[in-house]
C-alpha positions as CSV (number, residue, x, y, z in Angstrom):
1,X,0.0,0.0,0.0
2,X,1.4,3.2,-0.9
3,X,1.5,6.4,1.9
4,X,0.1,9.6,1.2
5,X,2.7,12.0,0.4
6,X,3.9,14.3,3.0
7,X,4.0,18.4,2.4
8,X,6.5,18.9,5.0
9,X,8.5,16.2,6.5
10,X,11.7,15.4,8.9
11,X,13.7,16.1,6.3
12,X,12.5,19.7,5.3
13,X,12.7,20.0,9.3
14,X,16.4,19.3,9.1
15,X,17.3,21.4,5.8
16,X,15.6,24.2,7.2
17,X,17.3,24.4,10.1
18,X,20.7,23.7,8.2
19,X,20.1,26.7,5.6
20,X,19.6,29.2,8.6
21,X,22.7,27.9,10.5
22,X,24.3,28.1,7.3
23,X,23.5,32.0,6.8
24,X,24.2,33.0,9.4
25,X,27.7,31.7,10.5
26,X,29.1,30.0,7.1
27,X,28.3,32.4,4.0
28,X,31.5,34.5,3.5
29,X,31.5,35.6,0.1
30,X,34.7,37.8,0.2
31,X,37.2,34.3,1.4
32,X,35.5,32.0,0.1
33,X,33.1,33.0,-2.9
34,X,32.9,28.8,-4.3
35,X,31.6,27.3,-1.1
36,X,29.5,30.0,-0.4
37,X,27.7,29.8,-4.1
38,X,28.0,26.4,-3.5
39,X,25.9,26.6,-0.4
40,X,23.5,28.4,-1.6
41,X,22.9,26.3,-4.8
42,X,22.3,23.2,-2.7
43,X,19.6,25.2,-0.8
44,X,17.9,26.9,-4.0
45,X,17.5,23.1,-5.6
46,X,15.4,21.9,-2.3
47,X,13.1,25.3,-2.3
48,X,12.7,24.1,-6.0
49,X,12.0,20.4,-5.2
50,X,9.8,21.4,-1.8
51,X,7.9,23.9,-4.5
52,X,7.5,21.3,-6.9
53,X,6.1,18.5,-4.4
54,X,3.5,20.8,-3.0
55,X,2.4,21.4,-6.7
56,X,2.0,17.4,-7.2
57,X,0.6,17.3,-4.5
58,X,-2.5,19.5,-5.4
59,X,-2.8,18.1,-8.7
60,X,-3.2,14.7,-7.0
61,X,-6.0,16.1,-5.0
62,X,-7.8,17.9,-7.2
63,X,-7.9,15.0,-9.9
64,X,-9.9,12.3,-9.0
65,X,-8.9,10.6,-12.2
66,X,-5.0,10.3,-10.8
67,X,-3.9,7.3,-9.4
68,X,-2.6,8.7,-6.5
69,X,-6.1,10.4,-6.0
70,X,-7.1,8.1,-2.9
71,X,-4.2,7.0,-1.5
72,X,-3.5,11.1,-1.1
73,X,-6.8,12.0,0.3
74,X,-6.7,8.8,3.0
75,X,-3.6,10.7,4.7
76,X,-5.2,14.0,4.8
77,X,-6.4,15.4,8.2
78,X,-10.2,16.2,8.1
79,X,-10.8,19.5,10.6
């Protein structure tokens, strides 16, 4: 049986916490201008992917026709 697909998980948690660490104590663009760009590519390619999930995600939900359709809605929290 396949799990819903999460929005936010551990993960983002964990990358989230790493990117502010990272700003504030390890970007130093004047000694080192390559780990820094570095750095922040990493960090612009998971906004990208997080962005891109949460899209899927609401095309799964709004078409009843996908095959993810149910398995989607059965992890969603009803309020």
């Amino acid at each position: 049986m396949n799990k819903p697909i999460k929005r936010w998980n551990l993960l983002d948690t964990v990358n989230l916490a790493l990117f502010i660490v990272v700003v504030l104590f390890f970007l130093d663009f004047n000694n080192n201008a390559a780990v820094s760009y570095l750095l922040l590519g990493v960090f612009l390619l998971w906004v990208i992917t997080l962005i891109f999930r949460n899209i899927f995600i609401n095309k799964i939900e709004k078409d009843p026709n996908h095959p993810l359709h149910e398995t989607q809605l059965q992890g969603k929290k009803k309020i």
